[in-house]
C-alpha positions in Angstrom: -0.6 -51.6 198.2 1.8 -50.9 195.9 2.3 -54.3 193.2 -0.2 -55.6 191.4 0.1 -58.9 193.5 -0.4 -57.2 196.2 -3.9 -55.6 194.8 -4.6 -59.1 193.5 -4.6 -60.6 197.1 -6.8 -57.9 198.4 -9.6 -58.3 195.8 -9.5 -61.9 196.1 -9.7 -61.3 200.3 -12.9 -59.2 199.7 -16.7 -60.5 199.3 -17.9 -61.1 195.5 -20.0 -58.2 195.3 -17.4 -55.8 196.2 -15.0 -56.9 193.9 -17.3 -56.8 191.6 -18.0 -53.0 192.0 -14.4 -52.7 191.7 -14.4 -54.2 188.7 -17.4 -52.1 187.2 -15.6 -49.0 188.6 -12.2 -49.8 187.2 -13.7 -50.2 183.5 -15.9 -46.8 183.7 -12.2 -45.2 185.0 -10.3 -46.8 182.0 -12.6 -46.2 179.2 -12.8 -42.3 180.5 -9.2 -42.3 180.8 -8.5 -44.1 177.2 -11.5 -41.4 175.7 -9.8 -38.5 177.4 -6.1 -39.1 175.7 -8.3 -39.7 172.3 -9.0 -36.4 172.2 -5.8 -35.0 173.2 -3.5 -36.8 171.2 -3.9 -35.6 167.6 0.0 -34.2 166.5 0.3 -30.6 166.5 1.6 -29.5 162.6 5.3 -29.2 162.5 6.6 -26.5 160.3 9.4 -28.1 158.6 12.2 -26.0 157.3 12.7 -25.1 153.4 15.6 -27.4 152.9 15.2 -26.4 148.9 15.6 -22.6 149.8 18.3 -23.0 152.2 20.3 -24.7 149.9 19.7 -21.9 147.2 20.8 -19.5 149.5 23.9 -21.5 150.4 25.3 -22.5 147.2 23.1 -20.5 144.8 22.7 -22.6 141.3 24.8 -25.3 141.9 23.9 -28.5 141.3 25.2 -31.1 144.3 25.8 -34.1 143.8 24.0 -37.2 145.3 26.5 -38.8 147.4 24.5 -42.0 148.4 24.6 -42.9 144.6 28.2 -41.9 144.2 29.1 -44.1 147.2 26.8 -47.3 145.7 29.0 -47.3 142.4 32.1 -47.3 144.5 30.8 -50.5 146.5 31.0 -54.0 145.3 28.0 -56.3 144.6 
């Protein structure tokens, strides 16, 4: 069995009770599954670079301009 439909025309092939222990195991296995990838899935920190020091480095006390305002006053509204 490989499709849903296929697993879907099995259960519906097998006596009440059993598909009903199916059902009761396939809830346990989610909600272990769904608690186990809980407790996994918190981020690890990302260390970001130091944009502000890099650009110190690279052009010392300059001060750049911002180009996404210089482009909006070029741009008519």
């Amino acid at each position: 069995m490989s499709t849903v439909l296929e697993i879907e025309s099995a259960l519906e092939e097998l006596p009440l009770e059993q598909a009903q222990e199916i059902a009761r195991w396939l809830e346990t296995h989610i909600s272990q599954r769904a608690s186990s990838k809980t407790a996994f899935s918190k981020p690890a920190a990302v260390k970001l670079p130091d944009y502000a020091t890099r650009r110190r480095i690279l052009f010392g006390g300059k001060v750049l301009p911002n180009m996404v305002l210089l482009s909006r006053e070029g741009e008519r509204w």
